[in-house]
C-alpha positions as CSV (number, residue, x, y, z in Angstrom):
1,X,110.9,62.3,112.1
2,X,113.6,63.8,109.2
3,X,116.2,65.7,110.5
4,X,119.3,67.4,109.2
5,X,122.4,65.6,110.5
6,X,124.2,67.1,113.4
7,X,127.6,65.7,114.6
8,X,125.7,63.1,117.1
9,X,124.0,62.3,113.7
10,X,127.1,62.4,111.7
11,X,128.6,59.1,113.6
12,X,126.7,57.6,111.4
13,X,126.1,59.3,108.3
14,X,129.2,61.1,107.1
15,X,127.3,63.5,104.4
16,X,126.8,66.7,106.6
17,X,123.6,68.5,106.2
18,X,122.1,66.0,104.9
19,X,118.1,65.2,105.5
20,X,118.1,62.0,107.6
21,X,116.1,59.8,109.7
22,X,117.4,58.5,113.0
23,X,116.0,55.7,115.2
24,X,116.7,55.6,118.9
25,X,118.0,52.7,120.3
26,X,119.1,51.7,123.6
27,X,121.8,49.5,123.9
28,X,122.4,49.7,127.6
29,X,123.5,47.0,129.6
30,X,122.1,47.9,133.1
31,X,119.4,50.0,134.1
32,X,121.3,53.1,132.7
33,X,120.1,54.5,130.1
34,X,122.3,54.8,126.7
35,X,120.8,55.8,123.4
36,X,122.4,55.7,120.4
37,X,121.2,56.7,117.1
38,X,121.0,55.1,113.8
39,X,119.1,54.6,110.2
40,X,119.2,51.0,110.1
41,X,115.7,50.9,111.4
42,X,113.7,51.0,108.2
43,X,113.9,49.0,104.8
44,X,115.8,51.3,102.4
45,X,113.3,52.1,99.7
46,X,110.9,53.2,102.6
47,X,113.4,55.1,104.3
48,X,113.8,56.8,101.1
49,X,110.6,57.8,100.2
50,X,109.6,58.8,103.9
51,X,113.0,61.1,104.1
52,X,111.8,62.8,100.6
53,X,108.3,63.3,102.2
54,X,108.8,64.3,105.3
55,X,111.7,66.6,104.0
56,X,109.2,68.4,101.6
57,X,106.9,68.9,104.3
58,X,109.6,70.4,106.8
59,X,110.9,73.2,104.2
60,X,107.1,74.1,103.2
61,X,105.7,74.4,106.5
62,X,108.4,75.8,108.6
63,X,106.9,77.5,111.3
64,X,105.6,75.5,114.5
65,X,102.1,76.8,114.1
66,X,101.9,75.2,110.4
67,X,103.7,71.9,110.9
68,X,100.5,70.1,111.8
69,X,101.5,67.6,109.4
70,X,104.2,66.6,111.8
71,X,101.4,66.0,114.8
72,X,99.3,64.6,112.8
73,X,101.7,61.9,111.7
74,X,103.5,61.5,115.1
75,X,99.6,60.7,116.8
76,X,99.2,58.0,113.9
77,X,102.8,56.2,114.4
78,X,102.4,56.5,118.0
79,X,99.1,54.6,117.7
80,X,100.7,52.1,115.4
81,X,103.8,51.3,117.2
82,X,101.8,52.4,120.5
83,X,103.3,49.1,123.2
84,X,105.6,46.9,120.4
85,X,108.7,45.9,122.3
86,X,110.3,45.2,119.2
87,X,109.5,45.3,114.7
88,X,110.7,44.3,111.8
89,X,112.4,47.2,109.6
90,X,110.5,45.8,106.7
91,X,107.1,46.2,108.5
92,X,104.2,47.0,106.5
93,X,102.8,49.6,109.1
94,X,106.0,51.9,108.0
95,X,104.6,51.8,104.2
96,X,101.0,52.3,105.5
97,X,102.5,55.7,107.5
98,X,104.1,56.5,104.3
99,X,100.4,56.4,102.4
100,X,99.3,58.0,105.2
101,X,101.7,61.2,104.8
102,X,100.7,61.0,101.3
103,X,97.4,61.3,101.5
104,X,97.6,64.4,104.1
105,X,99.6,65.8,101.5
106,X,97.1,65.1,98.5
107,X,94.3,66.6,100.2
108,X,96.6,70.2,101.0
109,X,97.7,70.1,97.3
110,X,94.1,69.4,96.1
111,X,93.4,72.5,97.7
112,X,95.4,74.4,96.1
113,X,96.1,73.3,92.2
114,X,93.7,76.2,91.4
115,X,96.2,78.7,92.1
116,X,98.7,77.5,90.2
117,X,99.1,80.0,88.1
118,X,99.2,83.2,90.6
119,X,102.7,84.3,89.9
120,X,105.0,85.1,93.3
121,X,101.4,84.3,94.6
122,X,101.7,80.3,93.9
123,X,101.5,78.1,97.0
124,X,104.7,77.0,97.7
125,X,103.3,73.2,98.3
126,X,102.7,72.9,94.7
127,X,105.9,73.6,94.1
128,X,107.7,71.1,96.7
129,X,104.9,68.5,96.3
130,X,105.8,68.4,92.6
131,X,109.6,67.7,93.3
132,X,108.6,64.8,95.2
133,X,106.8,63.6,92.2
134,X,109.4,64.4,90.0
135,X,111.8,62.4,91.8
136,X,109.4,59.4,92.1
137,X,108.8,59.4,88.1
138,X,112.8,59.1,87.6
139,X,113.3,56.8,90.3
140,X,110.1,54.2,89.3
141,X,110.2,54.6,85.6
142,X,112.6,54.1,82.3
143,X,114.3,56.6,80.7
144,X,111.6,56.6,77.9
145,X,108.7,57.0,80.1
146,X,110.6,59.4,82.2
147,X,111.1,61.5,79.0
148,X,107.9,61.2,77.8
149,X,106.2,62.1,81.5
150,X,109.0,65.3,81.8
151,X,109.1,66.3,78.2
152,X,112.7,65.4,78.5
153,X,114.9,63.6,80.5
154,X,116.6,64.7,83.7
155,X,120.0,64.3,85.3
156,X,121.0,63.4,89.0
157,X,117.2,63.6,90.3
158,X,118.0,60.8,93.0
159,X,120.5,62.8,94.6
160,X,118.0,65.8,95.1
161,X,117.5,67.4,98.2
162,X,114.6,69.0,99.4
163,X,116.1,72.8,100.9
164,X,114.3,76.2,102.2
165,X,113.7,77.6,98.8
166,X,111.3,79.9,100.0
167,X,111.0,82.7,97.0
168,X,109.1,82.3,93.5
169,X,111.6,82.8,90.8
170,X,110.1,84.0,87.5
171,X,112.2,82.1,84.9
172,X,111.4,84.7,82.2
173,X,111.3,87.5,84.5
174,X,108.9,90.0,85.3
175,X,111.1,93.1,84.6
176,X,113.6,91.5,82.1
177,X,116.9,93.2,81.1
178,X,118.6,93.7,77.9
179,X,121.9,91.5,77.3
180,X,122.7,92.7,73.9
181,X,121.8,89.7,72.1
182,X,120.6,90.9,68.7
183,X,117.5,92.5,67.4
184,X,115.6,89.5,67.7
185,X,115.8,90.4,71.2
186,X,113.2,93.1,71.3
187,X,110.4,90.6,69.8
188,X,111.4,87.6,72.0
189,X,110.4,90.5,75.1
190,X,107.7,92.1,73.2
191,X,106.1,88.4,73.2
192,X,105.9,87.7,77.0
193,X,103.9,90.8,77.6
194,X,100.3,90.5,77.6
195,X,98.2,88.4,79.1
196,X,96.7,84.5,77.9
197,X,93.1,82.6,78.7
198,X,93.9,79.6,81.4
199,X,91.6,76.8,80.3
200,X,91.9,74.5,83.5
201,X,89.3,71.5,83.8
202,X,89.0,72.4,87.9
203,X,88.6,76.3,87.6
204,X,86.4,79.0,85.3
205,X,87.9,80.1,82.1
206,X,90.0,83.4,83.4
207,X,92.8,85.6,82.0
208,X,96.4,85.7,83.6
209,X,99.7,87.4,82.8
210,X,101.6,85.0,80.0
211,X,104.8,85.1,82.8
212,X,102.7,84.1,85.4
213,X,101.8,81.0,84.3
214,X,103.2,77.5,86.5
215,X,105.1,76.5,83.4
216,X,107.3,79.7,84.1
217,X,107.8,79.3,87.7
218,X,109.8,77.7,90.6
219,X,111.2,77.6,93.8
220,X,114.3,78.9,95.3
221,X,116.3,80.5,97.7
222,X,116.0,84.3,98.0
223,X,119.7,84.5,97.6
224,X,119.7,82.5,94.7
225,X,116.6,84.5,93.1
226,X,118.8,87.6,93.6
227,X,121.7,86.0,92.1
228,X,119.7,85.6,88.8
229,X,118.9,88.8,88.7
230,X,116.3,90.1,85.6
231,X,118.7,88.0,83.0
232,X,117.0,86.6,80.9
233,X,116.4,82.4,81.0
234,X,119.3,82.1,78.8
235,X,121.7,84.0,80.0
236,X,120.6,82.6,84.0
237,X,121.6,79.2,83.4
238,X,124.6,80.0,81.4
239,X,126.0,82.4,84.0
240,X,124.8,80.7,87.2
241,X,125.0,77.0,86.4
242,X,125.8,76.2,90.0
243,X,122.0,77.4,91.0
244,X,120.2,75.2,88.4
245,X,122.5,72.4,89.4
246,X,121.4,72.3,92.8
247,X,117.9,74.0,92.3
248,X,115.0,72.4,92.4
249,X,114.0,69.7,89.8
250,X,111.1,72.0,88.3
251,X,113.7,74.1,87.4
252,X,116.3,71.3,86.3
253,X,113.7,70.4,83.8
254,X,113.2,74.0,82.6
255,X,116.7,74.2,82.1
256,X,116.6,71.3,79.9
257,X,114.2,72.6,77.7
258,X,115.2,76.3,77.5
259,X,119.2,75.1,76.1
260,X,117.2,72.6,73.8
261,X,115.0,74.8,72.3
262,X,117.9,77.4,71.9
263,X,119.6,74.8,69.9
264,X,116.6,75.3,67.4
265,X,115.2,79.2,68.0
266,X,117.7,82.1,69.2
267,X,116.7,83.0,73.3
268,X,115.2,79.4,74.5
269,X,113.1,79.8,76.8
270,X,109.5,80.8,74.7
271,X,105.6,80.8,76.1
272,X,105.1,78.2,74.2
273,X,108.0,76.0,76.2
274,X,106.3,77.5,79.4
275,X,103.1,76.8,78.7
276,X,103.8,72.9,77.7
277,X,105.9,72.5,80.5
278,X,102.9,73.9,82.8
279,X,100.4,72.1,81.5
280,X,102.7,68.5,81.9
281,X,103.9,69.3,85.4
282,X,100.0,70.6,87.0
283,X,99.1,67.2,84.9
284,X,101.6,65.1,87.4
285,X,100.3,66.7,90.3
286,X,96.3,66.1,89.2
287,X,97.4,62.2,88.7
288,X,98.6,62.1,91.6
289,X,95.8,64.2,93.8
290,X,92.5,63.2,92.1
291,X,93.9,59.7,91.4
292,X,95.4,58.4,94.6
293,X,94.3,54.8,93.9
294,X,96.4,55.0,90.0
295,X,99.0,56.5,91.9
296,X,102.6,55.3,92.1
297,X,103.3,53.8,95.5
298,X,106.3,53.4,97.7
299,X,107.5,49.8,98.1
């Protein structure tokens, strides 16, 4: 299973912190017993994408009654791997755990993709599910496709690390505050208020507030949500560019969008922006759940 490296783990990976998975080997002699621990045990593009999933999972189900995912998946490698003295790191049965993980993972997100658009209410799978897709459309596709899957393209996504971001950050926020802009100001605010109809293919027509919509939302750290304060979109990434740097790729990509469309329209970030960006990123995610077989896989 992922873990975050320790010092014992650190012998051999020097990047603290850092989500990792370590195979137990025993290189004793004699009958003593002496373990060491290393990664070399899986082919590298598996090892990947199982660290990324298994690392989602971790920060999304945190506490021990809720990480069934991990029993789940220890019962079905056990029963794999269950009497082999010895594999090959390139083994297929790692890839079909992989699918397997995936799949576990589909059928929670299929469950809930109708709440997408619930506000602080969102599950927070759809959230770190999505990053994993994120990451998979930059790492498998071109820059083009990337671009045109993204609605724009996206910077240093395969260094991305899944974290506890554990707080629903309202990128245009639900109380804003005044920054002096101009007088546009007061009409950019005036036009988040209200609410919108949600046409979704899965769920009856219904009526939702305009800044709780999934194009408008993400995941972070509590600390971090505080440290945006009610600043406007704007103003959040230009003042605290270290939290959009290291944030999640959902927001990474709103980002993007918000300092693009601010090179065209004073303020950025608009409902119109959110509500493209929602309906691209919940269109990822249905791809992905209701369409396992079209699916990008690992490998």
């Amino acid at each position: 299973m992922v873990v975050r490296s320790n010092n014992r783990a650190s012998q051999t990976d020097k990047n603290e912190k850092r989500w990792v998975i370590l195979c137990a080997i025993n290189t004793a002699k004699d009958d003593k017993n002496k373990i060491n621990y290393n990664r070399s045990c899986l082919e590298q593009d598996t090892h990947d994408y199982l660290v990324q999933l298994q690392s989602c999972l971790r920060v999304n189900f945190m506490s021990p009654k809720s990480m069934i995912w991990l029993e789940e998946f220890m019962c079905k490698a056990y029963g794999m791997f269950y009497r082999e003295q010895k594999w090959d790191r390139e083994s297929t049965k790692f890839k079909d755990l992989l699918l397997f993980l995936r799949n576990w993972t589909r059928g929670k997100v299929g469950e809930e993709l109708n709440k997408a658009d619930s506000g602080s209410k969102t599950p927070h799978i759809l959230f770190n599910y999505l990053d994993f897709l994120i990451w998979e459309v930059v790492r498998t596709q071109s820059k083009d496709m990337v671009t045109q899957t993204l609605g724009c393209a996206i910077e240093d996504a395969d260094s991305f690390e899944f974290a506890f971001r554990n707080s629903v950050e309202h990128f245009y926020p639900q109380n804003p505050s005044k920054d002096g802009t101009d007088g546009a100001q007061d009409d950019y605010i005036d036009s988040w208020k209200g609410k919108i109809r949600s046409h979704e293919s899965f769920q009856p027509t219904k009526e939702i507030r305009k800044i709780d919509i999934f194009g408008n939302l993400c995941l972070m750290t509590s600390s971090q949500n505080t440290r945006f304060l009610n600043k406007l979109p704007l103003f959040k990434i230009r003042e605290k560019p270290a939290i959009v740097a290291t944030g999640s790729l959902k927001l990474r990509i709103m980002a993007q969008i918000c300092e693009k469309s601010e090179n065209e329209k004073k303020l950025g970030w608009f409902v119109e922006n959110a509500e493209e960006h929602g309906r691209r990123m919940k269109e990822i995610l249905r791809q992905d759940v209701f369409k396992p077989s079209e699916a990008a896989q690992a490998g």
